[in-house]
C-alpha positions as CSV (number, residue, x, y, z in Angstrom):
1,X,-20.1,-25.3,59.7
2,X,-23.9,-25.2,59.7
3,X,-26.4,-23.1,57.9
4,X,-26.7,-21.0,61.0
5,X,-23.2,-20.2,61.2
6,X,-22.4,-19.8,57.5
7,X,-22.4,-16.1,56.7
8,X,-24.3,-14.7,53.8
9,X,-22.2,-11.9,52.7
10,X,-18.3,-11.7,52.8
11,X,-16.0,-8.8,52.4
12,X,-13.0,-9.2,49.9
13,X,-9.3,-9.3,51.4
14,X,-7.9,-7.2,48.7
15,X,-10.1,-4.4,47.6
16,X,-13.0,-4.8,50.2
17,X,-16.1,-5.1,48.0
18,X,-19.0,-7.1,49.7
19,X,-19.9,-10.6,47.6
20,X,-22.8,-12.4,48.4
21,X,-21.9,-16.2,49.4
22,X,-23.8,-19.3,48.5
23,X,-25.3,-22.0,50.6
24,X,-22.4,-25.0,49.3
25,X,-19.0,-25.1,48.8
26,X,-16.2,-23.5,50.5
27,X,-16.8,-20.0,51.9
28,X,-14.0,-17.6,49.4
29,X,-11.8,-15.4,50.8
30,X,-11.9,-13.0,47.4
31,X,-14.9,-11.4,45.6
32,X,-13.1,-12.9,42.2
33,X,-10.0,-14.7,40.7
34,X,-8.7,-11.3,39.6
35,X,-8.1,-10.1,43.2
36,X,-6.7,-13.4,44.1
37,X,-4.1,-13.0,41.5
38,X,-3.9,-9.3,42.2
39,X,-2.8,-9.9,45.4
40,X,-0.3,-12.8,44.9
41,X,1.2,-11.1,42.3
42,X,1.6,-7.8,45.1
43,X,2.7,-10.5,47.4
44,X,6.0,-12.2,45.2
45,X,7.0,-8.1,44.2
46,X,6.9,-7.4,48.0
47,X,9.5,-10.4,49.4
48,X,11.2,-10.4,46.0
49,X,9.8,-13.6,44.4
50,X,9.0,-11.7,41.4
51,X,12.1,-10.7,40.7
52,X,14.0,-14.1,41.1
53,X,12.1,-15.8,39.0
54,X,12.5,-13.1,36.1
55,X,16.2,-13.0,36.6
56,X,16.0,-17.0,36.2
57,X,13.8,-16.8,33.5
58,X,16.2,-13.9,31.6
59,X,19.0,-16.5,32.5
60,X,18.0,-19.4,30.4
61,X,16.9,-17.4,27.7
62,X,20.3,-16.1,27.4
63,X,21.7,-19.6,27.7
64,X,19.5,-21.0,24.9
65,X,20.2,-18.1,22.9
66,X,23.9,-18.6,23.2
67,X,23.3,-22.5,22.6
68,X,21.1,-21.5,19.6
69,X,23.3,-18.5,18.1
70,X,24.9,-19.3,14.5
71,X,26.2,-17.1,12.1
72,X,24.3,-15.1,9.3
73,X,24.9,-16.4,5.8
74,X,25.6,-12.8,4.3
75,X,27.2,-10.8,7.1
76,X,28.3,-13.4,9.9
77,X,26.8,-11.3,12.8
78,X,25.4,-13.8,15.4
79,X,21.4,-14.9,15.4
80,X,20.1,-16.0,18.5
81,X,16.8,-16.6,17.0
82,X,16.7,-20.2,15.4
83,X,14.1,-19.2,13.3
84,X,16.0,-16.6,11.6
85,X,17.4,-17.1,8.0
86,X,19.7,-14.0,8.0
87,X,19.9,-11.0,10.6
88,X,17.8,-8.6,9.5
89,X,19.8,-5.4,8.6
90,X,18.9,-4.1,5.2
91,X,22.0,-5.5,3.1
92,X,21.4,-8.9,4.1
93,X,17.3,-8.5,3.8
94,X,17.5,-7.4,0.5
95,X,20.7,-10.2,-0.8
96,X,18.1,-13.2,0.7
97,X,14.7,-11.6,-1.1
98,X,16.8,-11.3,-4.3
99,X,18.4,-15.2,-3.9
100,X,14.4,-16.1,-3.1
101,X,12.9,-14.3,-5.8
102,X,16.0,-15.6,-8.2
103,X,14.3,-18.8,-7.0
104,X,11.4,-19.0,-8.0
105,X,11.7,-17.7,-11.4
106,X,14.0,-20.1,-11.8
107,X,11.6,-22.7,-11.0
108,X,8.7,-20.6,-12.9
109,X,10.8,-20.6,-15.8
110,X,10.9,-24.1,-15.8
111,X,7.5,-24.8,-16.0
112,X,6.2,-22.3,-18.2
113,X,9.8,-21.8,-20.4
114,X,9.7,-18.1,-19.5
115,X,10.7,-15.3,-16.9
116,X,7.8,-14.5,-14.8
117,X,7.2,-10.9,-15.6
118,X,4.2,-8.8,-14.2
119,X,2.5,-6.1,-17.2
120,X,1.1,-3.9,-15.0
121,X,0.5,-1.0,-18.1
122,X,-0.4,-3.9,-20.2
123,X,-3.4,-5.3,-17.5
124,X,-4.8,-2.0,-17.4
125,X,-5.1,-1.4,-20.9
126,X,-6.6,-5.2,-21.0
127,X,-9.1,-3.6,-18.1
128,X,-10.0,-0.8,-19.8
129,X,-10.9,-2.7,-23.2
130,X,-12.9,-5.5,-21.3
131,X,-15.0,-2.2,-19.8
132,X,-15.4,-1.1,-23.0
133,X,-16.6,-3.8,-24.6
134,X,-19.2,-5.0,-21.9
135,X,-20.2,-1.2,-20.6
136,X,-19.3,1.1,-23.9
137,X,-18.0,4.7,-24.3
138,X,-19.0,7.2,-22.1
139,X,-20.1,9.0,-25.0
140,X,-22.8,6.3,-25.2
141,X,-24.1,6.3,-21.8
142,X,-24.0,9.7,-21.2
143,X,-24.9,11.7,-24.5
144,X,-26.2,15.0,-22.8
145,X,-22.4,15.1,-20.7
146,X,-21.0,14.6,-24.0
147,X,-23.2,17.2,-25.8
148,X,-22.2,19.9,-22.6
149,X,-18.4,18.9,-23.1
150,X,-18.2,19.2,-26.2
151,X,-19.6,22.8,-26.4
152,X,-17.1,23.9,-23.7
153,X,-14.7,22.6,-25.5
154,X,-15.3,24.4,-28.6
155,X,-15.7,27.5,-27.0
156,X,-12.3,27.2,-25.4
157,X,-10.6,26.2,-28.6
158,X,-12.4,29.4,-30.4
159,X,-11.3,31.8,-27.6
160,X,-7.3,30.1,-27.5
161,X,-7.3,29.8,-31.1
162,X,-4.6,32.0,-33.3
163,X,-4.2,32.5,-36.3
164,X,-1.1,29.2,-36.3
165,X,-2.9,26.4,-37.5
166,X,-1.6,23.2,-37.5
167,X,-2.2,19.0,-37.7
168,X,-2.2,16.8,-34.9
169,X,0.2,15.1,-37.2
170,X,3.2,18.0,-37.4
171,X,2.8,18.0,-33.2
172,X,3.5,14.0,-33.4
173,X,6.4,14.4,-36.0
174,X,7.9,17.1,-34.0
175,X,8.1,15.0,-30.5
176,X,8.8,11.9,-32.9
177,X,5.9,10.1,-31.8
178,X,6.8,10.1,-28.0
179,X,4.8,11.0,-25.0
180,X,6.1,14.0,-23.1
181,X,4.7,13.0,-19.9
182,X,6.1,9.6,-19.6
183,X,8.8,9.4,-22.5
184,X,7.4,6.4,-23.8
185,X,7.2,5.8,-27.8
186,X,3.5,5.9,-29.0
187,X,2.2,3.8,-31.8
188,X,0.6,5.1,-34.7
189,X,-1.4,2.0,-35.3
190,X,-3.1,2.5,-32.2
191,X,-6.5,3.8,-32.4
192,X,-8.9,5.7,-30.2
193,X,-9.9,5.3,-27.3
194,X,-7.1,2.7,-26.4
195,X,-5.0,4.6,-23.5
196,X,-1.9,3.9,-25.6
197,X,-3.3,6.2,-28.5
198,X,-1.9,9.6,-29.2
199,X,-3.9,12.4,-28.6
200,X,-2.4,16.1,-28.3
201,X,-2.2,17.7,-24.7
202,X,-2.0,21.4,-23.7
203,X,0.8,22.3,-21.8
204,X,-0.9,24.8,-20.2
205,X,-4.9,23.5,-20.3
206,X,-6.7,25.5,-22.3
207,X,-9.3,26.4,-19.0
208,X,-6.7,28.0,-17.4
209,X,-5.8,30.2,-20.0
210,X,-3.6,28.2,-22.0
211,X,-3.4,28.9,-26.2
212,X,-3.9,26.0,-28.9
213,X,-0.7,26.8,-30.7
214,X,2.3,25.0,-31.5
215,X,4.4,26.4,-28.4
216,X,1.6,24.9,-26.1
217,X,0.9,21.7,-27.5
218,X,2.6,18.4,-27.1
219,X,2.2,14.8,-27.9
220,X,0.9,12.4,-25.2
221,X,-0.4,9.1,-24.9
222,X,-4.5,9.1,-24.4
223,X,-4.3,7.6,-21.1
224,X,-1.2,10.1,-19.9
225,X,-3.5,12.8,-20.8
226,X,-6.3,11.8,-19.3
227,X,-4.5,11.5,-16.4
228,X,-3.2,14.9,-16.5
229,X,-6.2,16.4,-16.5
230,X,-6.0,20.3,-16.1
231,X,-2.8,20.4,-14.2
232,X,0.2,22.1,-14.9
233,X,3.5,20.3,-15.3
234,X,4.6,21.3,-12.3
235,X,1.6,20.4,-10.3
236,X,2.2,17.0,-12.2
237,X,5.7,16.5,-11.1
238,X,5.2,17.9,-7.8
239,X,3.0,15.0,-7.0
240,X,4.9,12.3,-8.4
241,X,7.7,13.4,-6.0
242,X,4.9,13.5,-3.0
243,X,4.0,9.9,-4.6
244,X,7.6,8.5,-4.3
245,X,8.3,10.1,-0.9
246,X,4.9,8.2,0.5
């Protein structure tokens, strides 16, 4: 085909869109691979092609699952998938972590002569003294805050106040030196501000109205307090539950 003959714009045989055409090479029947596909792929669903070769294909996936199916270790249902080290339900999931993880500590516990065990309370604690050490109190860094707080807190303490007096002390040997928000023991020897310290909470804060009296006192560790806040205990249990359900 010359030049003269050789057309300079084409229309596509699927959608119809006009493409330009070069001066070399073959003149294309499609504007772009996509249509070309398009329409073979319309083509093999229309004469049933398409669905031969997916019923072949499902065909010898089910024969090599057959020829690959063996029995779980835990349950005996069948895997087809040779990859597969149990079946998957729940029971057998959680008997192969537990056979993994009794594993490894095994193997941990012969290198290092003891059971791998993860201190999460213990790494926090850890945290908190390294920030300590490298940023200091908060009372240091921010003396007005601590000024402002302070005076807030004294006027809530001289409003609750009544005329029961008491020792941090008699609150600690009443709840025999354990926290009431997380049941743990508390040690004496622990000073402040270490999160394990004792420290005294309000059952019902004192900024919603609670009284500093025996009835409304109760020993807790700093941290535990702290985290607290001004809740009530039912605002702290209530999220706990939300916590566990998430």
């Amino acid at each position: 085909m010359t030049n003269a003959t050789r057309p300079a714009f084409i229309t596509c045989a699927r959608c119809g869109t006009r493409k330009s055409v070069g001066t070399r090479g073959p003149i294309p029947t499609y504007c772009s691979a996509i249509c070309r596909a398009s329409l073979k792929y319309e083509r093999t669903r229309q004469d049933g092609r398409y669905e031969q070769t997916l019923a072949a294909a499902r065909q010898a996936t089910e024969a090599k699952q057959k020829a690959d199916a063996r029995p779980c270790p835990y349950c005996g249902a069948p895997m087809t998938n040779r990859r597969r080290v149990q079946c998957g339900q729940v029971d057998c999931r959680r008997r192969f972590n537990a056979e993994r993880g009794l594993v490894w500590q095994t193997a941990h516990k012969a290198q290092a002569g003891r059971w791998y065990h993860r201190n999460y309370a213990e790494q926090q604690r850890a945290y908190y003294r390294r920030i300590y050490q490298q940023q200091g109190s908060w009372r240091h860094r921010h003396p007005g805050k601590a000024a402002a707080y302070d005076a807030r807190r004294r006027a809530l303490l001289q409003q609750a106040r009544t005329a029961e007096t008491f020792a941090p002390s008699e609150v600690h040997s009443r709840d025999r030196w354990t926290c009431q928000l997380c049941l743990l023991p508390i040690d004496p020897s622990i000073a402040w501000p270490d999160t394990m310290s004792a420290s005294i909470d309000h059952v019902i804060p004192l900024s919603r109205g609670g009284a500093h009296s025996m009835a409304n006192v109760q020993s807790a560790h700093l941290g535990c307090n702290c985290s607290k806040g001004t809740k009530l205990m039912i605002e702290v249990i209530r999220d706990l539950r939300s916590r566990s359900k998430a």
